[in-house]
KOLGURO-542901 format. One record per atom (N, C-alpha, C): residue number from 1; residue in one letter; atom name; x, y, z. Coordinates in pm, 1 decimal, decimal comma. Example, Ala and Ser with C-alpha at 12.3 -4.5 7.8 and 13.67 -1.06 7.14 Angstrom:
% residues 2
<paro><resi>1</resi><resn>A</resn><name>N</name><c1>1319,0</c1><c2>-569,0</c2><c3>780,0</c3></paro>
<paro><resi>1</resi><resn>A</resn><name>CA</name><c1>1230,0</c1><c2>-450,0</c2><c3>780,0</c3></paro>
<paro><resi>1</resi><resn>A</resn><name>C</name><c1>1320,0</c1><c2>-330,0</c2><c3>780,0</c3></paro>
<paro><resi>2</resi><resn>S</resn><name>N</name><c1>1285,0</c1><c2>-225,0</c2><c3>708,0</c3></paro>
<paro><resi>2</resi><resn>S</resn><name>CA</name><c1>1367,0</c1><c2>-106,0</c2><c3>714,0</c3></paro>
<paro><resi>2</resi><resn>S</resn><name>C</name><c1>1290,0</c1><c2>3,0</c2><c3>787,0</c3></paro>
//
This chain:
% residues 72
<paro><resi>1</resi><resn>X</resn><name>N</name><c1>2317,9</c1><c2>4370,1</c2><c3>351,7</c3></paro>
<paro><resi>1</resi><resn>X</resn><name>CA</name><c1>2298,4</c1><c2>4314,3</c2><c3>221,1</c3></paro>
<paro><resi>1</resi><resn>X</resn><name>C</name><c1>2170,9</c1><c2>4371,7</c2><c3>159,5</c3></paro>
<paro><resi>2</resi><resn>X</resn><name>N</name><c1>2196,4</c1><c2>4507,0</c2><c3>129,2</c3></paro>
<paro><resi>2</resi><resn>X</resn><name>CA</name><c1>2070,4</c1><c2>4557,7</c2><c3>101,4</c3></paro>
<paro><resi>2</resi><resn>X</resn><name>C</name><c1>2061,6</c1><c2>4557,3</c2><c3>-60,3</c3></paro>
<paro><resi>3</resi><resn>X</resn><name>N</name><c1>1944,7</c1><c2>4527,8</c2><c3>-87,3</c3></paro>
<paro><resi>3</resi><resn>X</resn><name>CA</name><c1>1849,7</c1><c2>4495,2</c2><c3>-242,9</c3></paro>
<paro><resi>3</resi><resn>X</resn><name>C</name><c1>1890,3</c1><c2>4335,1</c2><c3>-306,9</c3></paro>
<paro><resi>4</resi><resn>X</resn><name>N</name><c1>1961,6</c1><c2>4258,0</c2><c3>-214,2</c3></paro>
<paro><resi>4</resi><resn>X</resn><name>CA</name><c1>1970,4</c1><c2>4086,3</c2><c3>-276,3</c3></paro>
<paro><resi>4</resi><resn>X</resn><name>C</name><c1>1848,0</c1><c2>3999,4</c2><c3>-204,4</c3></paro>
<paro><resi>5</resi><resn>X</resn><name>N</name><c1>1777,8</c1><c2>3936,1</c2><c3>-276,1</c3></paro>
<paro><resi>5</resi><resn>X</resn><name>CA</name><c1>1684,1</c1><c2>3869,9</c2><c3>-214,6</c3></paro>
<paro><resi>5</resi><resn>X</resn><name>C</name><c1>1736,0</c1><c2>3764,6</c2><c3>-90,6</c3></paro>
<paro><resi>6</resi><resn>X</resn><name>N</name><c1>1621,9</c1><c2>3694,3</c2><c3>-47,3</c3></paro>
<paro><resi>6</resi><resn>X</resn><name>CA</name><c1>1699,9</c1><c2>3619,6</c2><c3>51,2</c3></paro>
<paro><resi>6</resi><resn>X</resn><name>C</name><c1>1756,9</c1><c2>3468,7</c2><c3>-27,4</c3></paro>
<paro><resi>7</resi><resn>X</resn><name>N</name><c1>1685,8</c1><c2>3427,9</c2><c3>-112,7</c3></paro>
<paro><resi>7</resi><resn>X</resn><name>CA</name><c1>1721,5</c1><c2>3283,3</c2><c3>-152,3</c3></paro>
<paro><resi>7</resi><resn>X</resn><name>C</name><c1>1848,3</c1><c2>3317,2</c2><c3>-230,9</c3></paro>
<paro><resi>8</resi><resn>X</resn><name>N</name><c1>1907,6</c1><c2>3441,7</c2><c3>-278,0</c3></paro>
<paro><resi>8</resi><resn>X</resn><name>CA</name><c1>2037,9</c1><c2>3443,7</c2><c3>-338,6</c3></paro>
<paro><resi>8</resi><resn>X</resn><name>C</name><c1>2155,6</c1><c2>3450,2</c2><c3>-193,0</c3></paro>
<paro><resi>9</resi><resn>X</resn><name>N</name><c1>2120,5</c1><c2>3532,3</c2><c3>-115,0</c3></paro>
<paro><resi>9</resi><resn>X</resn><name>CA</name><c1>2166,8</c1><c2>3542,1</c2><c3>5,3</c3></paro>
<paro><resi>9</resi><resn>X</resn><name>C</name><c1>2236,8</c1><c2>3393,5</c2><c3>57,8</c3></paro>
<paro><resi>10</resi><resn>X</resn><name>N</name><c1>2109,9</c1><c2>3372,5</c2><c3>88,5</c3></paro>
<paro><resi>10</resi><resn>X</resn><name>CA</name><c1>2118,9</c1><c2>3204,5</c2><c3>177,5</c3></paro>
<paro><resi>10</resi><resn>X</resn><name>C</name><c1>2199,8</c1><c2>3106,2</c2><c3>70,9</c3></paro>
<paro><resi>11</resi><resn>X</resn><name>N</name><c1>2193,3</c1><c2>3112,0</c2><c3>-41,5</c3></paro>
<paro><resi>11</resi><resn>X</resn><name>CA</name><c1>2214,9</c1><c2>2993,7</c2><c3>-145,6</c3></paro>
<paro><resi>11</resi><resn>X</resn><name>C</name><c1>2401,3</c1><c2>3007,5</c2><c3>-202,2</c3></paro>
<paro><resi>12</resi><resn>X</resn><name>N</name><c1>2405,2</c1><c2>3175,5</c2><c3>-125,4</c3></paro>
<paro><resi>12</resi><resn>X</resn><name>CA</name><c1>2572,5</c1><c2>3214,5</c2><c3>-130,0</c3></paro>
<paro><resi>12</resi><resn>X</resn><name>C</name><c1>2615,0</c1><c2>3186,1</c2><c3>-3,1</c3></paro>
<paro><resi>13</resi><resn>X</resn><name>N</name><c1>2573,1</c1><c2>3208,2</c2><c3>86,0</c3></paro>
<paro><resi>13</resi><resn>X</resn><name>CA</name><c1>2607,2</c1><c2>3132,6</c2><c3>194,2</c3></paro>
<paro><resi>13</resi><resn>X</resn><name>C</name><c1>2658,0</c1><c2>2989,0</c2><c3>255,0</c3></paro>
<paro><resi>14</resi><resn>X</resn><name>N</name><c1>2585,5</c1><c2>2937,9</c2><c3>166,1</c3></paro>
<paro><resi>14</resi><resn>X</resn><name>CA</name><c1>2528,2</c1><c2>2763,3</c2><c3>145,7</c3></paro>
<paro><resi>14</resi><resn>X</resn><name>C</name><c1>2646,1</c1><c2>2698,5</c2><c3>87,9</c3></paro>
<paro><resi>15</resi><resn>X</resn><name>N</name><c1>2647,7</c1><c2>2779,5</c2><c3>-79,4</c3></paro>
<paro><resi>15</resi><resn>X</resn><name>CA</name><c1>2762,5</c1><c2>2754,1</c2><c3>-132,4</c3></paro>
<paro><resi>15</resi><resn>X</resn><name>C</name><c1>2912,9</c1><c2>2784,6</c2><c3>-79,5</c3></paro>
<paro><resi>16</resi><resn>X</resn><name>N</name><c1>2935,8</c1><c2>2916,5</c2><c3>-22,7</c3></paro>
<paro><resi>16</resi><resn>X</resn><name>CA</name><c1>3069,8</c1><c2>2954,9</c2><c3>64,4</c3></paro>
<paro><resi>16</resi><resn>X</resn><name>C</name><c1>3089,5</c1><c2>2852,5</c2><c3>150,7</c3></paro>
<paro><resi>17</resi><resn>X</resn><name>N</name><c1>3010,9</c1><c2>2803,0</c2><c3>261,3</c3></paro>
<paro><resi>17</resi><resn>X</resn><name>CA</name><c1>3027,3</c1><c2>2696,0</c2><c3>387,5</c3></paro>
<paro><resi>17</resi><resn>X</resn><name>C</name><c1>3042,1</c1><c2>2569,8</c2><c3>319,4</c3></paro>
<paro><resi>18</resi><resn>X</resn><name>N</name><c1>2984,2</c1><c2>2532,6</c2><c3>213,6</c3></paro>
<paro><resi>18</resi><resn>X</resn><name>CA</name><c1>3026,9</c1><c2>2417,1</c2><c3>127,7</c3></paro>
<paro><resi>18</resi><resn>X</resn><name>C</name><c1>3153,5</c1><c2>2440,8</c2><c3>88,3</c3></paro>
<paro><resi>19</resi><resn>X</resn><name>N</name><c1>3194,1</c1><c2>2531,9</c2><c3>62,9</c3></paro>
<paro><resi>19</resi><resn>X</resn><name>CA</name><c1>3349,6</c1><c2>2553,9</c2><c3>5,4</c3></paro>
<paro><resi>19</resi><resn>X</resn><name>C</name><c1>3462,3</c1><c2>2515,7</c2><c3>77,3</c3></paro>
<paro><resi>20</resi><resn>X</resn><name>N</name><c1>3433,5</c1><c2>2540,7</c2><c3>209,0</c3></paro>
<paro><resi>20</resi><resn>X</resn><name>CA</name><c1>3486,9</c1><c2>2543,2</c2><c3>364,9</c3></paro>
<paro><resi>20</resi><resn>X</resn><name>C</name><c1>3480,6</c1><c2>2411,6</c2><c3>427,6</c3></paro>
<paro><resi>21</resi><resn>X</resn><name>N</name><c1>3349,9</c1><c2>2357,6</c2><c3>376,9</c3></paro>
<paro><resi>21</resi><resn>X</resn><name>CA</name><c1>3384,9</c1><c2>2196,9</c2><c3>394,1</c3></paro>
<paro><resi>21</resi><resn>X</resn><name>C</name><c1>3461,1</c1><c2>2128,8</c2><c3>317,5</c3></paro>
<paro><resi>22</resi><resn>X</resn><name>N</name><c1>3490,8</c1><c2>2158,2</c2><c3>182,4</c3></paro>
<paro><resi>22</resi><resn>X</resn><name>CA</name><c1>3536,9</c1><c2>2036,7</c2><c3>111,8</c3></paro>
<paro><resi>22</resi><resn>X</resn><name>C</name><c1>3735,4</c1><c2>1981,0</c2><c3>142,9</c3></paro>
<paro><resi>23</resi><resn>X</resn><name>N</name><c1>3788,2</c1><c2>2127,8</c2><c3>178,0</c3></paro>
<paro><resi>23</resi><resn>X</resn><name>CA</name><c1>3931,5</c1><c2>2100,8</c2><c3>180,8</c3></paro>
<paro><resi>23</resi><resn>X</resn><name>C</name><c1>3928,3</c1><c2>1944,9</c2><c3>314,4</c3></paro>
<paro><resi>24</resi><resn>X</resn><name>N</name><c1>3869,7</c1><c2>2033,0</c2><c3>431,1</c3></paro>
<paro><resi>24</resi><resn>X</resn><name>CA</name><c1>3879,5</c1><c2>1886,3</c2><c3>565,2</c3></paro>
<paro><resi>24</resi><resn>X</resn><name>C</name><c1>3859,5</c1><c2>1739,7</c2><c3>504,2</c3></paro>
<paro><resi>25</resi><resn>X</resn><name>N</name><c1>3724,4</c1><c2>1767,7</c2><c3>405,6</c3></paro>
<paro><resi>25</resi><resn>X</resn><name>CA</name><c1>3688,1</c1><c2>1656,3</c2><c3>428,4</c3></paro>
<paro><resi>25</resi><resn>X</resn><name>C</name><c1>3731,7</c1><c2>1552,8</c2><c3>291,2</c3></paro>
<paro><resi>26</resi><resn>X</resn><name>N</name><c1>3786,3</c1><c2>1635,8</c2><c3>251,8</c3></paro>
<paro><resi>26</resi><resn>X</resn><name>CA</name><c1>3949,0</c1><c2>1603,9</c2><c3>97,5</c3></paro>
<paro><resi>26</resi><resn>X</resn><name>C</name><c1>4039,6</c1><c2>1527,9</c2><c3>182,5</c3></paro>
<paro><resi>27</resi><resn>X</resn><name>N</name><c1>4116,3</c1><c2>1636,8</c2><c3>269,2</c3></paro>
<paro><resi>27</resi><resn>X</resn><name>CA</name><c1>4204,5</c1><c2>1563,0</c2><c3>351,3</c3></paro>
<paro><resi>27</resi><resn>X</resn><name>C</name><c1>4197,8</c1><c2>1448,9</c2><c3>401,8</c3></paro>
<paro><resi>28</resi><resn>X</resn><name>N</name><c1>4091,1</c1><c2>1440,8</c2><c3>494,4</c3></paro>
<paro><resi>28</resi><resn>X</resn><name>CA</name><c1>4036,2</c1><c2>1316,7</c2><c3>576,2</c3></paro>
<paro><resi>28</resi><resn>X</resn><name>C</name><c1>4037,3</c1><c2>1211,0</c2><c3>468,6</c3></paro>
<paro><resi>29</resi><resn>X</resn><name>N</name><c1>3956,6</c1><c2>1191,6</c2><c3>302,6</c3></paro>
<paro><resi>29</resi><resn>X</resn><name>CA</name><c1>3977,5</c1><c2>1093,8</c2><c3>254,1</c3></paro>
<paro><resi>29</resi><resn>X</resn><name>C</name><c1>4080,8</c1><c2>1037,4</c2><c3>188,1</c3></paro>
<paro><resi>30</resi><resn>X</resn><name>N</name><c1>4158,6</c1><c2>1147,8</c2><c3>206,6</c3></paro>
<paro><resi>30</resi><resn>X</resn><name>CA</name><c1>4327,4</c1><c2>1088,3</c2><c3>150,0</c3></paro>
<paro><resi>30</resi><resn>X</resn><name>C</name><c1>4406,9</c1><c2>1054,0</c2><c3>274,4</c3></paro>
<paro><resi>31</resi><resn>X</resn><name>N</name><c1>4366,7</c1><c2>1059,8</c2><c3>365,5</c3></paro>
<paro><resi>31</resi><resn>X</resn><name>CA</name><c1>4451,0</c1><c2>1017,8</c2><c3>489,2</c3></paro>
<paro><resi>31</resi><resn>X</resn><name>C</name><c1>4420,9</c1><c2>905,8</c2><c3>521,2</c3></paro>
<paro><resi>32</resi><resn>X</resn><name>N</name><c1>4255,6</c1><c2>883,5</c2><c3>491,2</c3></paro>
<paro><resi>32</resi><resn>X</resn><name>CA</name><c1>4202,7</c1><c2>746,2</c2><c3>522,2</c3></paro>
<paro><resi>32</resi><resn>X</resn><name>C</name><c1>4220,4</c1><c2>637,6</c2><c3>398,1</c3></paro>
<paro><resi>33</resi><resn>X</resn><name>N</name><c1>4276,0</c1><c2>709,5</c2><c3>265,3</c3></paro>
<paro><resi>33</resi><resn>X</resn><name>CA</name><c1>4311,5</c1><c2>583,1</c2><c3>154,8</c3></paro>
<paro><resi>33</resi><resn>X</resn><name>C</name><c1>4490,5</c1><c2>625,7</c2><c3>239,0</c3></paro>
<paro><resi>34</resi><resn>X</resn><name>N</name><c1>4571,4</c1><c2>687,9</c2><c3>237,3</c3></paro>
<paro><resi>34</resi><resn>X</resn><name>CA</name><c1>4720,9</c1><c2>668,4</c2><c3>253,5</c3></paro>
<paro><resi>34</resi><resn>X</resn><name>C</name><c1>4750,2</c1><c2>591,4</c2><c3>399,9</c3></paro>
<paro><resi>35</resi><resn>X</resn><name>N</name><c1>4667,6</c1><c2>580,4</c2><c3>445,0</c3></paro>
<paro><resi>35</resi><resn>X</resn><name>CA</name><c1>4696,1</c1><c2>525,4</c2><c3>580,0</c3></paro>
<paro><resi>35</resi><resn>X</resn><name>C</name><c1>4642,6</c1><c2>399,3</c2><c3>549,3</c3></paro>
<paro><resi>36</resi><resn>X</resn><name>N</name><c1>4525,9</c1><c2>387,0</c2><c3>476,5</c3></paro>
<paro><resi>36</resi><resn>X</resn><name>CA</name><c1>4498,4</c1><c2>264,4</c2><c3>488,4</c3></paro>
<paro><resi>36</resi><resn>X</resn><name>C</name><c1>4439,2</c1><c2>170,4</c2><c3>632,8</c3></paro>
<paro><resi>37</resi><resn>X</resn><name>N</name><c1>4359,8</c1><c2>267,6</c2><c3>698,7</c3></paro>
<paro><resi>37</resi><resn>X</resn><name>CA</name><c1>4270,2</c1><c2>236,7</c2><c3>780,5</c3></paro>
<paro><resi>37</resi><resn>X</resn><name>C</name><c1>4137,5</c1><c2>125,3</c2><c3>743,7</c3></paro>
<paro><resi>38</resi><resn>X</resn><name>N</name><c1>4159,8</c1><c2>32,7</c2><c3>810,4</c3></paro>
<paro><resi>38</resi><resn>X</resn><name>CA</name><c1>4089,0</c1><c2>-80,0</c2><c3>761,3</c3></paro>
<paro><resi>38</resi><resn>X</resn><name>C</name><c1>3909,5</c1><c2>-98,5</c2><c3>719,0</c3></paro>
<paro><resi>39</resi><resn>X</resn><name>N</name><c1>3867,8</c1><c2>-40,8</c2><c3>832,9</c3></paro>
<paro><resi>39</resi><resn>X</resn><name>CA</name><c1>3746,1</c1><c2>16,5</c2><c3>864,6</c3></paro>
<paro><resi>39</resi><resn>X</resn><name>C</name><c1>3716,1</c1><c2>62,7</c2><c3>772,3</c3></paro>
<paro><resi>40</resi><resn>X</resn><name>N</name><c1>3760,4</c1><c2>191,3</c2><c3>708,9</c3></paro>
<paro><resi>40</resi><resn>X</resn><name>CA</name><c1>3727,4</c1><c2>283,2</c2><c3>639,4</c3></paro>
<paro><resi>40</resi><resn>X</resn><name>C</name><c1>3757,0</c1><c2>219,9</c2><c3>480,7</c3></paro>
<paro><resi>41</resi><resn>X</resn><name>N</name><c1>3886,1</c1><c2>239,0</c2><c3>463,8</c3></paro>
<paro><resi>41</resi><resn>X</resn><name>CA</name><c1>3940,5</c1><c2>180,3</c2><c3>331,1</c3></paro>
<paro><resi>41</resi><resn>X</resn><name>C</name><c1>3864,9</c1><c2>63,4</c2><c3>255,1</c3></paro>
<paro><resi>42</resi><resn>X</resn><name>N</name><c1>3803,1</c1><c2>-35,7</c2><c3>338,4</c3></paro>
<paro><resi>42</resi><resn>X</resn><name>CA</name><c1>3750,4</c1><c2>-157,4</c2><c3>280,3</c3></paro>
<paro><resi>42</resi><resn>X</resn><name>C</name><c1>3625,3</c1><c2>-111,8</c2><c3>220,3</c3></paro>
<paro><resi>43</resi><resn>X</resn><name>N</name><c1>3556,5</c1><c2>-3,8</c2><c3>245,2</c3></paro>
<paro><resi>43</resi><resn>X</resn><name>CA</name><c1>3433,4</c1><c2>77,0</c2><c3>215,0</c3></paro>
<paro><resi>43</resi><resn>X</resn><name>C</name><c1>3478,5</c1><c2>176,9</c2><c3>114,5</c3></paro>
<paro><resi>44</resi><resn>X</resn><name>N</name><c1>3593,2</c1><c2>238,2</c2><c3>87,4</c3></paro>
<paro><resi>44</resi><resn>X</resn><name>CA</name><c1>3603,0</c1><c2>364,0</c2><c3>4,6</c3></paro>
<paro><resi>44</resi><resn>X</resn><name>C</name><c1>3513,2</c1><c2>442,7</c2><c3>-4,7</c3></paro>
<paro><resi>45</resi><resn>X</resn><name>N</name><c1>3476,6</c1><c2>384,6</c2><c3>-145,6</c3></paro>
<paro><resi>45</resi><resn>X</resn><name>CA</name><c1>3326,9</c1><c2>473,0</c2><c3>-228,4</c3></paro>
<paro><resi>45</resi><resn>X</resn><name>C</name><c1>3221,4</c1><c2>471,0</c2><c3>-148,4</c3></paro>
<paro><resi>46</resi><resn>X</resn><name>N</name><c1>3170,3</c1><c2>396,3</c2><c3>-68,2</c3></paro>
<paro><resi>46</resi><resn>X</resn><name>CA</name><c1>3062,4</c1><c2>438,5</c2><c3>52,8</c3></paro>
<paro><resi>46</resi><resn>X</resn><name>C</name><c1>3119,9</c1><c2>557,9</c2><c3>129,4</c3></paro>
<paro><resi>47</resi><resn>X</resn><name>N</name><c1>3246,5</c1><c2>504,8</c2><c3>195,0</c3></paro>
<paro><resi>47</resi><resn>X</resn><name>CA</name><c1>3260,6</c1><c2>642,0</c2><c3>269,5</c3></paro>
<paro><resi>47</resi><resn>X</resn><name>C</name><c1>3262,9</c1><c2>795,6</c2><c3>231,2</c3></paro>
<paro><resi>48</resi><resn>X</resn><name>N</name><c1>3286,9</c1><c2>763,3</c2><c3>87,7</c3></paro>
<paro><resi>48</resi><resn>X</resn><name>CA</name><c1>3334,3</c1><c2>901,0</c2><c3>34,9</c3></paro>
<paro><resi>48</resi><resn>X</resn><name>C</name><c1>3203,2</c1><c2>968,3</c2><c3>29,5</c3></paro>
<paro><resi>49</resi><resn>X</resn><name>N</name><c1>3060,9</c1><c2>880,7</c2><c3>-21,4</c3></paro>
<paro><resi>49</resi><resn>X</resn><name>CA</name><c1>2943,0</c1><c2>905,8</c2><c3>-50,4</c3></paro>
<paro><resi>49</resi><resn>X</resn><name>C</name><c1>2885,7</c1><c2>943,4</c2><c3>107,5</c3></paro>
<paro><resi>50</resi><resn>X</resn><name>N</name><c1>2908,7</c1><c2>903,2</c2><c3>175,9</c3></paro>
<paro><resi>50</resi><resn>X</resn><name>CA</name><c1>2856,0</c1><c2>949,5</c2><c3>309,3</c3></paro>
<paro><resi>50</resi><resn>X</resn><name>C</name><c1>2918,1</c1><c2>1126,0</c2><c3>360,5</c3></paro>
<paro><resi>51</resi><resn>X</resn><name>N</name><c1>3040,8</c1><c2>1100,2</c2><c3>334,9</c3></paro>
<paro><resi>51</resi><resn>X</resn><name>CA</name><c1>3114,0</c1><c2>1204,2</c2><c3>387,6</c3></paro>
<paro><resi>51</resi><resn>X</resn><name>C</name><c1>3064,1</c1><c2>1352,2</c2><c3>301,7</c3></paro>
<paro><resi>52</resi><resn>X</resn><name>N</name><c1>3061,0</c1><c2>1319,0</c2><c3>113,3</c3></paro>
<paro><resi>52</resi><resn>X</resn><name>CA</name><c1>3025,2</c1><c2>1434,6</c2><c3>67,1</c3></paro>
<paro><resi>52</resi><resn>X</resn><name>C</name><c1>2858,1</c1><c2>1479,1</c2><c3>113,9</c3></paro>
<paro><resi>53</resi><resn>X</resn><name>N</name><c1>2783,3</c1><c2>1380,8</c2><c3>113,2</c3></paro>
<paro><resi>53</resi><resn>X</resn><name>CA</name><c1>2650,6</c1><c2>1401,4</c2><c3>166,8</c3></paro>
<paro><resi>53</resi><resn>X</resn><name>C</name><c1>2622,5</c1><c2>1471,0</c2><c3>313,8</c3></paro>
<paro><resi>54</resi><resn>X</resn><name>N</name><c1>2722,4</c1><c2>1459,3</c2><c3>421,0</c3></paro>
<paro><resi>54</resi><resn>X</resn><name>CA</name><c1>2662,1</c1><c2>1499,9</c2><c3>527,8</c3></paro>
<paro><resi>54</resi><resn>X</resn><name>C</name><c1>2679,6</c1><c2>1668,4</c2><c3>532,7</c3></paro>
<paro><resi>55</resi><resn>X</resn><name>N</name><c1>2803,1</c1><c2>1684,3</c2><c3>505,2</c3></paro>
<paro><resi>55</resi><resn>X</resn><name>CA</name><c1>2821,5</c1><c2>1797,7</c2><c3>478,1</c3></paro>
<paro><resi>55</resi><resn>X</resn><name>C</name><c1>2711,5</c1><c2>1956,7</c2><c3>419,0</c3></paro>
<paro><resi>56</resi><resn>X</resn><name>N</name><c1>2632,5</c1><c2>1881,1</c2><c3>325,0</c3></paro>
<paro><resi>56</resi><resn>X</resn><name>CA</name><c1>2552,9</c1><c2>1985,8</c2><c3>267,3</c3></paro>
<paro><resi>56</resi><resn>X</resn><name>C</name><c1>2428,7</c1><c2>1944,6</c2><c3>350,1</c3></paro>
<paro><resi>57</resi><resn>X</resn><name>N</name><c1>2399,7</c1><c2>1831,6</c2><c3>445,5</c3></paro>
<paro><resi>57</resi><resn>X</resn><name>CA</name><c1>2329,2</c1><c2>1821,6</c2><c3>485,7</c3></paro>
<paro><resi>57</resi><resn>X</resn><name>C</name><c1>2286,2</c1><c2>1902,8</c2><c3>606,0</c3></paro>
<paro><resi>58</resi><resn>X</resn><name>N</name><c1>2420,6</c1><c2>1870,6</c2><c3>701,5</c3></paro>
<paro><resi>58</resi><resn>X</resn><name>CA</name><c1>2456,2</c1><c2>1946,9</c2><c3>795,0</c3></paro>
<paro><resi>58</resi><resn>X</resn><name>C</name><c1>2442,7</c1><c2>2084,9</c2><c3>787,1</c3></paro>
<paro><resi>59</resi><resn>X</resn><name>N</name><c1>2474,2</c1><c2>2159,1</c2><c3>696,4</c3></paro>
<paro><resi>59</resi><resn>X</resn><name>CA</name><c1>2479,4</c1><c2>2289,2</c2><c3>664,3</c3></paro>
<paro><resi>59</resi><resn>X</resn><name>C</name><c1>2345,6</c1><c2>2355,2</c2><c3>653,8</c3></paro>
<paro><resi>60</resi><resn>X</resn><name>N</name><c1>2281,5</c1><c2>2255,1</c2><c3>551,8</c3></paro>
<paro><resi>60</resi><resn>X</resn><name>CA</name><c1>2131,3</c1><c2>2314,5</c2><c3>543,3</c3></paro>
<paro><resi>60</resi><resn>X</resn><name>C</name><c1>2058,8</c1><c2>2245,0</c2><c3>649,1</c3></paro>
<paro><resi>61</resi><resn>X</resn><name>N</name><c1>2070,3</c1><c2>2186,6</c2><c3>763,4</c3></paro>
<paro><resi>61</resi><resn>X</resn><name>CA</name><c1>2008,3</c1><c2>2215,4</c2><c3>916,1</c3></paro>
<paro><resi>61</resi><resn>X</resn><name>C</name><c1>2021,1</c1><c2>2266,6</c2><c3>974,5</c3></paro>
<paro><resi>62</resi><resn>X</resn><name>N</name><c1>2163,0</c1><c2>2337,2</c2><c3>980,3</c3></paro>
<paro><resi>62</resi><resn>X</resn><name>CA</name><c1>2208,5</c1><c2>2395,1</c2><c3>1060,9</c3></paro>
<paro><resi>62</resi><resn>X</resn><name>C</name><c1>2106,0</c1><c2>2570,0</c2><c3>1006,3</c3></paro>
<paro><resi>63</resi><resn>X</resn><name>N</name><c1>2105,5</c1><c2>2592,2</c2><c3>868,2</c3></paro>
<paro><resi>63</resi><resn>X</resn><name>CA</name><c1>2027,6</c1><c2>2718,3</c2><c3>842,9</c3></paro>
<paro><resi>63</resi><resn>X</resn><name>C</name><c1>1836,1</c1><c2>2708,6</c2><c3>876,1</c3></paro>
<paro><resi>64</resi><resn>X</resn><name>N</name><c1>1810,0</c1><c2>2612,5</c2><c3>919,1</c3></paro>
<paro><resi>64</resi><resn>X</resn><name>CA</name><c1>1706,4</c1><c2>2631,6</c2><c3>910,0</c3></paro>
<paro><resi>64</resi><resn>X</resn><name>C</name><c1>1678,3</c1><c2>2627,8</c2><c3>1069,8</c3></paro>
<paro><resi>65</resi><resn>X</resn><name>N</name><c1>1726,0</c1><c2>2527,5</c2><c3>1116,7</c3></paro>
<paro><resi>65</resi><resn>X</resn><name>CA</name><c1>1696,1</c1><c2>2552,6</c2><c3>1304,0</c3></paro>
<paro><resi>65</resi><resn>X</resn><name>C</name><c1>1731,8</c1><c2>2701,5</c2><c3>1339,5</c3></paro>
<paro><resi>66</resi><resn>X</resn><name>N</name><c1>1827,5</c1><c2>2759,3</c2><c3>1217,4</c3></paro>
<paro><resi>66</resi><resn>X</resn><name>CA</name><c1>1852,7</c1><c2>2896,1</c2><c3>1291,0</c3></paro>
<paro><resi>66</resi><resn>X</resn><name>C</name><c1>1784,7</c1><c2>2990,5</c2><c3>1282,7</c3></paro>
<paro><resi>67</resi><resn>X</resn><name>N</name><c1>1688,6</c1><c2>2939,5</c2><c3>1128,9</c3></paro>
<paro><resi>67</resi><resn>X</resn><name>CA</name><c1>1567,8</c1><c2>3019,9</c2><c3>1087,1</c3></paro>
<paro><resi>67</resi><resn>X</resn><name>C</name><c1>1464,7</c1><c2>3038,8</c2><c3>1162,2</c3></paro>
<paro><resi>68</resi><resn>X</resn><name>N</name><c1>1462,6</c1><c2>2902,0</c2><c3>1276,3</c3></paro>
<paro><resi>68</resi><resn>X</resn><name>CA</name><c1>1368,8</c1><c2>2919,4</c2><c3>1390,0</c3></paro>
<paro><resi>68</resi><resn>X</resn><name>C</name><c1>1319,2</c1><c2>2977,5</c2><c3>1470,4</c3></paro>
<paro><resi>69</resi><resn>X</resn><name>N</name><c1>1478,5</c1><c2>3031,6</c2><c3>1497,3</c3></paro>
<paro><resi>69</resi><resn>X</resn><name>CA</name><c1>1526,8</c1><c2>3184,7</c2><c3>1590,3</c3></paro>
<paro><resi>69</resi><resn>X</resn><name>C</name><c1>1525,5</c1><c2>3298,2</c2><c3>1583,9</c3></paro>
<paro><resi>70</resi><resn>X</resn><name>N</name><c1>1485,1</c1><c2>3319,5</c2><c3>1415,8</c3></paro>
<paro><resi>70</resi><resn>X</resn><name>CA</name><c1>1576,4</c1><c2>3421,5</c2><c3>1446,6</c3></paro>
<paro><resi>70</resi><resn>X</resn><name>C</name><c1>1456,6</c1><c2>3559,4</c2><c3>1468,2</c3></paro>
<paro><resi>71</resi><resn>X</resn><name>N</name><c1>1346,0</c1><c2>3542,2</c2><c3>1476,9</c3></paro>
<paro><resi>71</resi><resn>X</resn><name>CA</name><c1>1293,4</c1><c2>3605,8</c2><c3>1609,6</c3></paro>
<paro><resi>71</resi><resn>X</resn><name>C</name><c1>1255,3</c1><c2>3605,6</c2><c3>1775,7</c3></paro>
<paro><resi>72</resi><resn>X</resn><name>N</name><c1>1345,1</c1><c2>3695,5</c2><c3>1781,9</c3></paro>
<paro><resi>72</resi><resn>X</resn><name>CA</name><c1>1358,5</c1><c2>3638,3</c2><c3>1942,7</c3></paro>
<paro><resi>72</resi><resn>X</resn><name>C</name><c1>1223,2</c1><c2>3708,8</c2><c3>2036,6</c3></paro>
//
């Protein structure tokens, strides 16, 4: 990736793996309103708010512990 800085780099990255999360975690909340899982369903809008949040969360920890590394 020669002449793109790194924060365009990382921030396309960021965005692609976000992209990659959203179909699963689409699915998962239509399976959990069509099924009607009790647990879950009685919460909806919390769950949904948890679920879109971890995702970008996850992602951007996952880039930075790796940033840790990456001289070996």
């Amino acid at each position: 990736m020669c002449g793109v800085n790194s924060f365009a780099y990382y921030f396309g990255l960021f965005f692609g793996d976000l992209l990659l999360y959203l179909p699963p975690i689409g699915m998962m909340v239509a399976l959990v309103k069509a099924a009607e899982i009790k647990p879950y369903s009685n919460v909806l809008p919390d769950f949904m708010l948890l679920a879109a949040g971890f995702g970008p969360c996850l992602i951007a920890f996952t880039y930075l512990v790796a940033h840790l590394y990456k001289k070996s």
